[in-house]
Structure formats: C-alpha cells, structure tokens
C-alpha positions as CSV (number, residue, x, y, z in Angstrom):
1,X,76.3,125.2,-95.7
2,X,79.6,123.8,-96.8
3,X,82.3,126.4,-97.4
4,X,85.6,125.4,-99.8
5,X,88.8,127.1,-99.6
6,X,89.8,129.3,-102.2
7,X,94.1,129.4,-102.4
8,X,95.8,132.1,-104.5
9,X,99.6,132.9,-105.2
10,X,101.1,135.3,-107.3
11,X,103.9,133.9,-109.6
12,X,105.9,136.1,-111.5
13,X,103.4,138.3,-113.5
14,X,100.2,136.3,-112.6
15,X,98.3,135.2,-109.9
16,X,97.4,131.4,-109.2
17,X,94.3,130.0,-107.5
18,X,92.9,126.2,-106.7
19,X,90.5,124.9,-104.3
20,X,92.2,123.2,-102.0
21,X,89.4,120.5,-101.4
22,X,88.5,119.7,-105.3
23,X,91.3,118.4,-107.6
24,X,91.4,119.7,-110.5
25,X,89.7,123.1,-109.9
26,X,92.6,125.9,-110.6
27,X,93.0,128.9,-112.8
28,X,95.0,132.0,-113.4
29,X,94.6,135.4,-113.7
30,X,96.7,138.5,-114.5
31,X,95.0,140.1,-111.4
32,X,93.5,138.9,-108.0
33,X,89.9,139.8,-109.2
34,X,90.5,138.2,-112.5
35,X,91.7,135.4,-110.4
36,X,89.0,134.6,-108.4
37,X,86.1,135.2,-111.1
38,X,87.8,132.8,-113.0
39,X,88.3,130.3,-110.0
40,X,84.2,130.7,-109.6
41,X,83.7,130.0,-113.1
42,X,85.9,126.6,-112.7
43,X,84.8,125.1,-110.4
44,X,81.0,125.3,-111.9
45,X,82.7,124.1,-114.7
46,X,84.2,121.1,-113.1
47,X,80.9,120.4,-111.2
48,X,79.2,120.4,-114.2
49,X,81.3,118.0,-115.9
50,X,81.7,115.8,-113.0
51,X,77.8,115.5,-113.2
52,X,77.4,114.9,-116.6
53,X,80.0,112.3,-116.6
54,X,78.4,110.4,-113.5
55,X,75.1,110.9,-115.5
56,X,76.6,109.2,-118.9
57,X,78.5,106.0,-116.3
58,X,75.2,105.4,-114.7
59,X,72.8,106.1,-117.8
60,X,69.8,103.1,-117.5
61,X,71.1,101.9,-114.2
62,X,68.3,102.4,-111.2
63,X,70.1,105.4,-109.1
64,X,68.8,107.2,-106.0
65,X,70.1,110.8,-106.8
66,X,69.7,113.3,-103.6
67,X,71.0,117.2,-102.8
68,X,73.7,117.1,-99.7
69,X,74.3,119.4,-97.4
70,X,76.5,120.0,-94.7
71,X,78.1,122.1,-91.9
C-alpha cells in the first residue's frame, strides 16, 4: 500500500506538520502528538473534500470511478 510522508518542525512554541506529497494538507499543534492527530484528521479532511468536489464537477457526466492502489 502507498505510504505518504508526514514532515513536522517545531517553530517557536508550536510544532508544524504537512504532507509532503499532498498540497494543502498541514496543521499545527502545541505538541508532537497533538501534531500528528491533527495531521490525520487533515488530510481525511482534504480527501474528503477533494471527493466531493470531483463529485459536484462531474455530477450527470458518465464517469468510470475505481479504488487505486499502489506500492
């Protein structure tokens, strides 16, 4: 299965974290833990939303929609 990488950096008080293979998937966190739980919760947002959008562009159009996987 496909694995993403998961980059955090502490700035000042707080700690940073993105994805580095998703745009737009990057949080904050006042500890590492708090970090990546909220990292998680992210990028199944942005997934989510990416989805529904797609889903709204292509409403009554004739789609093939399949799962991907890869190593």
């Amino acid at each position: 299965m496909a694995k993403l990488t998961a980059v955090y950096k502490k700035s000042g008080k707080w700690y940073l974290g993105w994805i580095e293979e998703i745009p737009g998937v990057n949080t904050q966190g006042k500890t590492l833990q708090e970090t990546k739980e909220n990292l998680k919760e992210a990028l199944l947002l942005v997934l989510e939303t990416n989805r529904m959008l797609s889903q709204k562009a292509l409403m009554g159009q004739k789609v093939i929609r399949e799962a991907l996987s890869f190593a």
